[in-house]
C-alpha positions in Angstrom: -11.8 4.9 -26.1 -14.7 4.3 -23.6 -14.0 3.4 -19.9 -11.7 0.3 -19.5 -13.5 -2.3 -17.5 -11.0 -4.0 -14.5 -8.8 -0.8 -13.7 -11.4 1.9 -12.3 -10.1 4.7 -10.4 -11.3 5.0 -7.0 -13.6 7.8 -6.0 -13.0 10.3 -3.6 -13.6 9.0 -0.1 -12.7 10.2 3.6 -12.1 6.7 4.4 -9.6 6.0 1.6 -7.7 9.2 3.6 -5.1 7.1 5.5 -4.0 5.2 2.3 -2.9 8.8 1.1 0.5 9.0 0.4 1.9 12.9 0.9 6.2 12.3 1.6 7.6 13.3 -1.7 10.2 11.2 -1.5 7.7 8.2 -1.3 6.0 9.3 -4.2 9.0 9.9 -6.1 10.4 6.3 -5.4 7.4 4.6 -6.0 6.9 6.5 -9.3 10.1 5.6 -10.2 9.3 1.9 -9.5 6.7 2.4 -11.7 9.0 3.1 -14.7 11.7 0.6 -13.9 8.9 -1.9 -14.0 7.0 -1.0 -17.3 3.8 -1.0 -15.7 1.1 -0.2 -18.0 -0.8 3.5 -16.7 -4.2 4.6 -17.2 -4.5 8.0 -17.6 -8.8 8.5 -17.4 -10.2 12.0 -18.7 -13.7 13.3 -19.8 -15.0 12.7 -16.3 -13.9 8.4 -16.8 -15.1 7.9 -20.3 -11.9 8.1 -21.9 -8.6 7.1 -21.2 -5.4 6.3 -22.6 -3.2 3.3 -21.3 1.1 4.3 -21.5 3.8 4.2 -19.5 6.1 6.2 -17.6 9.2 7.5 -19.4 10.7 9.5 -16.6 10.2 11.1 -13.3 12.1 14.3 -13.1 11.4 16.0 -9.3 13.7 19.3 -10.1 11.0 19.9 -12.4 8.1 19.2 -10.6 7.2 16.6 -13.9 6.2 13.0 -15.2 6.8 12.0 -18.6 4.2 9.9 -20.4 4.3 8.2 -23.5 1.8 8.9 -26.3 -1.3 6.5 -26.3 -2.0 4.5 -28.8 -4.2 6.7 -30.5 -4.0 10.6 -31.9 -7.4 11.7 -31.9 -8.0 10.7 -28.3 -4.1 12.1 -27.5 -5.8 15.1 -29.1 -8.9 15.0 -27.0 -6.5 14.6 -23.8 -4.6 17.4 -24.6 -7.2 19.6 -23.8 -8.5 17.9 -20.6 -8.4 19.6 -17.6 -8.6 17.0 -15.6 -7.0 13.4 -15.1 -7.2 10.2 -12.8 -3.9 8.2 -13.4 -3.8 4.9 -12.3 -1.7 2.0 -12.1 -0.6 -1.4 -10.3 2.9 -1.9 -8.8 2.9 -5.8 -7.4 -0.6 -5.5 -6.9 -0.6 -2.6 -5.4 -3.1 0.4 -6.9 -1.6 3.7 -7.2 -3.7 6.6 -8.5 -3.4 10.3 -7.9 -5.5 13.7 -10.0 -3.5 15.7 -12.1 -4.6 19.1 -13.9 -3.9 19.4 -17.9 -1.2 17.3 -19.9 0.9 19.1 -22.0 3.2 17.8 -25.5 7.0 17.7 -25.1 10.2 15.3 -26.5 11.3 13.0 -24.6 14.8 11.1 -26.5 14.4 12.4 -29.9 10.1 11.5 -29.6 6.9 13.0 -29.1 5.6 12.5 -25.3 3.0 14.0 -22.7 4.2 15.7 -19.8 2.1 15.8 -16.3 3.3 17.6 -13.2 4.1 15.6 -10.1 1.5 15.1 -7.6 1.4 16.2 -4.3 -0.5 13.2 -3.4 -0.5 9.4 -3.9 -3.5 7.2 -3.2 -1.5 3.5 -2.5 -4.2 1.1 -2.0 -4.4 -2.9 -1.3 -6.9 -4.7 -1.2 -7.0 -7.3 1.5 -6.9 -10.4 -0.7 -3.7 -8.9 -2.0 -1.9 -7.6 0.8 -1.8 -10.3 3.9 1.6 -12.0 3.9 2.9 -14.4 6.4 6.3 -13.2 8.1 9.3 -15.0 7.2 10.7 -17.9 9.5 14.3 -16.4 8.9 13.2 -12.9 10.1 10.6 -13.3 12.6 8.7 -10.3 13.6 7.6 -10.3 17.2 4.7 -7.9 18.9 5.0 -6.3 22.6 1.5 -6.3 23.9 0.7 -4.7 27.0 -1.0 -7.4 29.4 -4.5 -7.1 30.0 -4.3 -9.9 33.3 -1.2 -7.9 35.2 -1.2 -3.7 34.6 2.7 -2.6 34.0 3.6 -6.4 32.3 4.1 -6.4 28.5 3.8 -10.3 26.2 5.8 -10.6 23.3 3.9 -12.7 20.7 5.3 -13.9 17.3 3.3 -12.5 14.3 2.3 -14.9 11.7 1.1 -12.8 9.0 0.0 -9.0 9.0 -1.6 -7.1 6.3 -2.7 -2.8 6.3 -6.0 -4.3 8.8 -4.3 -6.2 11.2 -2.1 -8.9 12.4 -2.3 -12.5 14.0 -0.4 -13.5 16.6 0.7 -16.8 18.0 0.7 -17.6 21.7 2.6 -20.2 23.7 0.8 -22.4 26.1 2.7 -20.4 29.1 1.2 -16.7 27.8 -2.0 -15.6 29.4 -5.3 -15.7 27.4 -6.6 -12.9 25.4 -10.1 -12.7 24.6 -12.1 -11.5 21.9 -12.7 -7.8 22.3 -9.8 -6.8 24.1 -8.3 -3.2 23.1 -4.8 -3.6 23.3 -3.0 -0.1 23.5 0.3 1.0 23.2 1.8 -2.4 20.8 4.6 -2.3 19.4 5.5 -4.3 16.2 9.5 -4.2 15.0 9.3 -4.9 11.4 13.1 -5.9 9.8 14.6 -2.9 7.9 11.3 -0.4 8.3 11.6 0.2 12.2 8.6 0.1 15.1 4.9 0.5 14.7 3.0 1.8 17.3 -0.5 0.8 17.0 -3.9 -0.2 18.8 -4.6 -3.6 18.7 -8.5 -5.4 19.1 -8.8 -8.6 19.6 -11.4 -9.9 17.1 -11.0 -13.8 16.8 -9.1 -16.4 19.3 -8.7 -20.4 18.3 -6.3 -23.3 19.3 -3.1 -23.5 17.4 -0.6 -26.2 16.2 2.7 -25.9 14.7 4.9 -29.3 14.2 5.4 -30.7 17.7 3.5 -27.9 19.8 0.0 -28.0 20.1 -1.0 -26.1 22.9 -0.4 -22.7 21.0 -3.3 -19.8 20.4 -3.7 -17.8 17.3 -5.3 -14.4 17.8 -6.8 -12.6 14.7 -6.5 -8.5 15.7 -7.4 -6.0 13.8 -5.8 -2.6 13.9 -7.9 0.4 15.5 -7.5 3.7 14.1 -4.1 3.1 12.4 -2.4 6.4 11.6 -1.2 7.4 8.1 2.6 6.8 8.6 2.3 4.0 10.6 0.0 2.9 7.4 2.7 4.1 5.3 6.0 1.7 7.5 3.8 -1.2 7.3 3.0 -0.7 3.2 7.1 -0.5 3.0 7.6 -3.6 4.8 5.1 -5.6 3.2 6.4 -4.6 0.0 9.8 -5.3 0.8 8.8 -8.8 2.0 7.0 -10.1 -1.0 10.1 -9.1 -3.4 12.0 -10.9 -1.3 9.7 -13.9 -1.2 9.3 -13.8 -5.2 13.2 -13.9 -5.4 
């Protein structure tokens, strides 16, 4: 089969670095996601050309493998076999995994002819904006502690409205001090429901008036994160995963 059009892997980049997933036991569970959900996997070989799309039959960490089904086809089964080097890729709730494997090897799995690929040691767990910003839930606010910029040693705490892997906005009340466009907040503090605290820089890129039912002196602040690092990346992925099942249900 020729190189499916829609599901390209993503080429090596530095800046795709801090989307890497290493914890083995967040590579595992996501994997394992994965199978519970049937996604369809993309298994690309012959440097992209080929591919084969299957799914995965079982993740089994104590020995270091992934079971594949067959694809549809022998002769490019065949051709795979004797690849020595694969991009998988797949989508879990919109999410794109993909990770490099060396080789593919035949085994059984129940009684029937399968593929078996070792377990990699990293994950690539990418959104795409238009995918991943979700507002916070009314029942479980999440609130940020900002440091002050007007008064050294005083922290705000501002509601956040809807976050994603680039940033956050915030709503203001009428009583908080202004923030303007620009600002580098250090040292905020985000406590996302069930995941824990994030620690991150904050700039503030965008500042307009706000309404919400009755009040309509409140500020929205559009901030983008600065310089997020990989497991504070990695908290805020759980969370927003967590939140949209919980908003599909």
């Amino acid at each position: 089969m020729s190189a499916q059009p829609g599901l390209a892997a993503e080429p090596d980049a530095l800046d795709l670095e801090r989307y890497q997933v290493y914890s083995r036991f967040e590579i595992v569970s996501l994997l394992r996601a994965v199978a519970d959900a049937r996604a369809p996997v993309t298994v690309y070989f012959n440097q992209g050309a080929e591919f084969i799309v299957t799914n995965v039959l079982a993740v089994n960490p104590d020995f270091e493998e992934l079971i594949l089904d067959l694809g549809a086809d022998n002769a490019t089964n065949q051709r795979l076999l004797k690849s020595v080097h694969m991009t998988v890729v797949t989508f879990l709730e919109r999410i794109k995994l993909q990770f490099q494997t060396q080789r593919a090897e035949q085994t059984v799995h129940e009684a029937l002819p399968a593929l078996r690929i070792r377990l990699p040691e990293a994950l690539l767990r990418l959104q795409r904006r238009e995918f991943y910003r979700i507002r916070t839930p009314a029942a479980r606010p999440v609130a940020a502690s900002l440091p002050d910029p007007s008064a050294p040693g005083r922290r705000l705490s501002l509601r956040v409205a809807d976050l994603s892997c680039d940033g956050v906005s915030l709503v203001a009340g009428e009583s908080d001090p202004p923030l303007a466009p620009g600002t580098i907040l250090r040292d905020c503090r985000i406590d996302l429901p069930e995941v824990g605290e994030l620690t991150a820089t904050l700039e503030v890129r965008s500042a307009a008036k706000h309404e919400e039912g009755a009040r309509k002196n409140l500020r929205r602040y559009g901030c983008r994160f600065a310089g997020l690092p990989p497991a504070m990346t990695s908290a805020l992925q759980r969370y927003i995963t967590k939140t949209e099942r919980a908003q599909r249900r």
